[in-house]
C-alpha positions as protocol buffer text, in pm:
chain_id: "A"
residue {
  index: 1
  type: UNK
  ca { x: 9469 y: -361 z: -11760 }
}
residue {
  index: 2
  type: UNK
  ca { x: 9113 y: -505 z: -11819 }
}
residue {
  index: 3
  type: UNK
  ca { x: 8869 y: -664 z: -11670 }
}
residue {
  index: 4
  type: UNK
  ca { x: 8535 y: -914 z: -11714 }
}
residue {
  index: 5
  type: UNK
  ca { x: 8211 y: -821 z: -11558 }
}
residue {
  index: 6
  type: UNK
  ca { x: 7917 y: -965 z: -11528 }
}
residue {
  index: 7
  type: UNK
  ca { x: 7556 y: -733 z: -11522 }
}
residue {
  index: 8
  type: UNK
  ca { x: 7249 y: -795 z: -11674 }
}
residue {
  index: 9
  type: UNK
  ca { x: 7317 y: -1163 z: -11708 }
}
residue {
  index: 10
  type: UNK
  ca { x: 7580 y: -1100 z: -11929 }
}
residue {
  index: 11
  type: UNK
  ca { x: 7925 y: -1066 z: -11951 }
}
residue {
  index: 12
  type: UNK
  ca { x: 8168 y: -771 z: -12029 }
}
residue {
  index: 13
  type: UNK
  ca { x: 8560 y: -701 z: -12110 }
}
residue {
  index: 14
  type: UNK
  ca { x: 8606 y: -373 z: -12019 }
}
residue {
  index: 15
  type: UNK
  ca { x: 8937 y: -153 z: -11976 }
}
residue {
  index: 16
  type: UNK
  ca { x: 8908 y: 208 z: -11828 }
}
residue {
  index: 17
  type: UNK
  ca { x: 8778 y: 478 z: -12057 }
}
residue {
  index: 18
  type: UNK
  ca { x: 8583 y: 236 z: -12241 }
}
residue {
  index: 19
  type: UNK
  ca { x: 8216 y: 311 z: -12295 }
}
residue {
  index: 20
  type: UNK
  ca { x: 7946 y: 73 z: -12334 }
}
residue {
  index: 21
  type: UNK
  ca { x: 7582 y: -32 z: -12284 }
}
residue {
  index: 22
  type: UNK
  ca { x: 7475 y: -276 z: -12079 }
}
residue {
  index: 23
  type: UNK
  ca { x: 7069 y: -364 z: -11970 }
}
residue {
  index: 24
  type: UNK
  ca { x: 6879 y: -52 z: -11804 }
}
residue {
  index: 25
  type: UNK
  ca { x: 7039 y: 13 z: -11432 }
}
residue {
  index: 26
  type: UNK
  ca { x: 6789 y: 224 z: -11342 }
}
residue {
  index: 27
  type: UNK
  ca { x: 7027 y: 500 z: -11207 }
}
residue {
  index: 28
  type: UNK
  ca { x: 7030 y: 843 z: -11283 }
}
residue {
  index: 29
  type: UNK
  ca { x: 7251 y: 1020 z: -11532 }
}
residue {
  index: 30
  type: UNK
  ca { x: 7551 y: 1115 z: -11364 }
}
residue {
  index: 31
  type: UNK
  ca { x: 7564 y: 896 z: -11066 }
}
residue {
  index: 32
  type: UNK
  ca { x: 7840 y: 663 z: -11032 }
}
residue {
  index: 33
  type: UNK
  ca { x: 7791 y: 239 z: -11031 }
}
residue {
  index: 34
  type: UNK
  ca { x: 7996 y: -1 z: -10904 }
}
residue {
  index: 35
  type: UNK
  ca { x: 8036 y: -338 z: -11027 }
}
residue {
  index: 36
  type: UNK
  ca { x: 8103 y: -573 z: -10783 }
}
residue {
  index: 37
  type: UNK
  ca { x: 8057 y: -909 z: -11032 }
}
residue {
  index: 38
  type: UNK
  ca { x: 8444 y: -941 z: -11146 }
}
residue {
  index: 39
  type: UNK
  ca { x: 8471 y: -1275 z: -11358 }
}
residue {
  index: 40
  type: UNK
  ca { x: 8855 y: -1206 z: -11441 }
}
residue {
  index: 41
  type: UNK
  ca { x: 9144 y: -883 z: -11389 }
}
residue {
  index: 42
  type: UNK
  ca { x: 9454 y: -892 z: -11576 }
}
residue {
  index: 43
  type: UNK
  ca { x: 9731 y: -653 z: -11473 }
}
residue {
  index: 44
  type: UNK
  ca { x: 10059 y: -671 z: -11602 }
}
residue {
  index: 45
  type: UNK
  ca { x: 10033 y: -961 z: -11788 }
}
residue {
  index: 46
  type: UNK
  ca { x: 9882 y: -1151 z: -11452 }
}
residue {
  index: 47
  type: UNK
  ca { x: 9553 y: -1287 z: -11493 }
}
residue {
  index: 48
  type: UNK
  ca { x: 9355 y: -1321 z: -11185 }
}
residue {
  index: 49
  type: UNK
  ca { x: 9005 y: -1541 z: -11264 }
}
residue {
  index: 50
  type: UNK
  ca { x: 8771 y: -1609 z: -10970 }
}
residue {
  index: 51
  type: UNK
  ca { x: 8601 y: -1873 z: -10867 }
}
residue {
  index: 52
  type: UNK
  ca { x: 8352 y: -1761 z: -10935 }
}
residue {
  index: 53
  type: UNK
  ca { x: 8376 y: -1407 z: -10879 }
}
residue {
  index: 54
  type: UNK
  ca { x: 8719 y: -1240 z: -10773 }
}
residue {
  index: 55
  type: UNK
  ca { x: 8771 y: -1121 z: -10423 }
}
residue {
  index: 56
  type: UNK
  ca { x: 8803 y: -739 z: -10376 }
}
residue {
  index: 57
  type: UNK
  ca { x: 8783 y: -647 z: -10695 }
}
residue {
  index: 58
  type: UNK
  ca { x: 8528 y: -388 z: -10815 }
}
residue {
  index: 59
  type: UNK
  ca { x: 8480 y: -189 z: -11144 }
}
residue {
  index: 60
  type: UNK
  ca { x: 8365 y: 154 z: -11081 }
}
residue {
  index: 61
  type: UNK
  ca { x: 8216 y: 356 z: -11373 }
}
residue {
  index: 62
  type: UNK
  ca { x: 7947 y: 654 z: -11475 }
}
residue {
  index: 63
  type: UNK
  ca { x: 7639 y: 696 z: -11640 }
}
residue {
  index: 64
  type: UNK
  ca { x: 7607 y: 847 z: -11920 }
}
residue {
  index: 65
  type: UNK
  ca { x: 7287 y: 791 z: -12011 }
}
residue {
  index: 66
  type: UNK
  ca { x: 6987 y: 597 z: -12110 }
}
residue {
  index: 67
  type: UNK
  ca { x: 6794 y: 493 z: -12439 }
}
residue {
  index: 68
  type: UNK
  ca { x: 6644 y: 249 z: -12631 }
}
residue {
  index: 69
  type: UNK
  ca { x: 6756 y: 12 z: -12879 }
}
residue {
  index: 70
  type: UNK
  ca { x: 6676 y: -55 z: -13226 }
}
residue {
  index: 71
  type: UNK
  ca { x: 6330 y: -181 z: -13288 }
}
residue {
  index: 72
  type: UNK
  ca { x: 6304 y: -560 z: -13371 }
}
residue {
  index: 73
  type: UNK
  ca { x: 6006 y: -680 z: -13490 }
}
residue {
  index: 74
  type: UNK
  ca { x: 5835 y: -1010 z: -13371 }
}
residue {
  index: 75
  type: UNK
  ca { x: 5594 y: -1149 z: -13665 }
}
residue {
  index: 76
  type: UNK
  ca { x: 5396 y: -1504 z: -13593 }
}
residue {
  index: 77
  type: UNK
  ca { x: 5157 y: -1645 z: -13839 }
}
residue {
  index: 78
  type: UNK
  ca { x: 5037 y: -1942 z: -13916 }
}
residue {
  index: 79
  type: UNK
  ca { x: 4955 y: -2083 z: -14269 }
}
residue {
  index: 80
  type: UNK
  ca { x: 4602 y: -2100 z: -14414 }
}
residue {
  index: 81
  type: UNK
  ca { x: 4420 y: -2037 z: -14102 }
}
residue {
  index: 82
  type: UNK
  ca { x: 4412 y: -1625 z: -14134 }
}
residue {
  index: 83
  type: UNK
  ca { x: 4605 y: -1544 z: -13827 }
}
residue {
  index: 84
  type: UNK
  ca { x: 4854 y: -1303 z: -13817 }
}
residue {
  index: 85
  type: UNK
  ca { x: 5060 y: -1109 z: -13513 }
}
residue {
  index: 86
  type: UNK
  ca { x: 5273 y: -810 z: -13537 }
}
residue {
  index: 87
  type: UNK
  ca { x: 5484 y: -731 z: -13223 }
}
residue {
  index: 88
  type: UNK
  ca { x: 5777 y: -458 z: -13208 }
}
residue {
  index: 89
  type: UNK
  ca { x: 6027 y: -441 z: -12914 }
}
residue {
  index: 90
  type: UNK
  ca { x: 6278 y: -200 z: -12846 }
}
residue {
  index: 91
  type: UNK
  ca { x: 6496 y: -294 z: -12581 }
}
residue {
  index: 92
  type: UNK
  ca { x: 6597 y: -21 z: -12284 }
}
residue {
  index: 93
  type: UNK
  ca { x: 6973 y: -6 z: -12189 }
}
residue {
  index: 94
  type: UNK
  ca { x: 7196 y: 245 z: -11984 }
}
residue {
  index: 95
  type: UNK
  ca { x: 7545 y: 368 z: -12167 }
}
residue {
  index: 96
  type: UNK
  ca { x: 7835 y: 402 z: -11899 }
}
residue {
  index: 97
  type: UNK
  ca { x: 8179 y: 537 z: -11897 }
}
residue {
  index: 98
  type: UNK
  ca { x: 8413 y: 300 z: -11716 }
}
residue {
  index: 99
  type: UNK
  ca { x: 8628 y: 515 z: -11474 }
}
residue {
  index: 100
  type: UNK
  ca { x: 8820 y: 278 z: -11233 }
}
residue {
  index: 101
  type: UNK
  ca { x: 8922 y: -148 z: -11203 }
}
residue {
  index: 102
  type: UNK
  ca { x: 8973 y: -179 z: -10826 }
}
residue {
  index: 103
  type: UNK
  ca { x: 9223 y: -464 z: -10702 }
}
């Protein structure tokens, strides 16, 4: 049994026990979150897709914890005129255990 979510403006296959990071929540370690975004649940080799979300159907799951990502570095410059901009990013997410898919 899996599921597609949507969070973050982007969009997951997840199946229970699976853990994965998705944007920062903003929710304390430990708590639980439930997604109520459901693109698509297959069960027994029945796949129910919504239109656009599916009715009823959550995804509850557990937070793990939060971090940061790599660092990716943003570098601008433009030729013969002497300027030159060094940026670094590091984006925040939130790992989460996935406990339940609710039908």
């Amino acid at each position: 049994m899996y599921a597609i979510i949507e969070t973050g403006g982007k969009q997951y296959k997840v199946q229970e026990g699976d853990i994965i990071t998705v944007e920062k929540l903003g929710v304390a370690e430990g708590e639980k979150v439930t997604f109520d975004k459901v693109l698509a649940v297959s069960k027994d080799d029945a796949l129910t897709i919504g239109a656009p979300f599916v009715n009823n159907a959550t995804v509850t799951a557990s937070v793990i914890g939060e971090g940061k990502g790599k660092k990716v570095i943003v570098y601008k410059y433009k030729a013969k005129k002497g300027y030159h901009k060094k940026r670094g990013h590091r984006q925040p997410f939130t790992k989460i255990k996935i406990e339940a898919i609710n039908n």
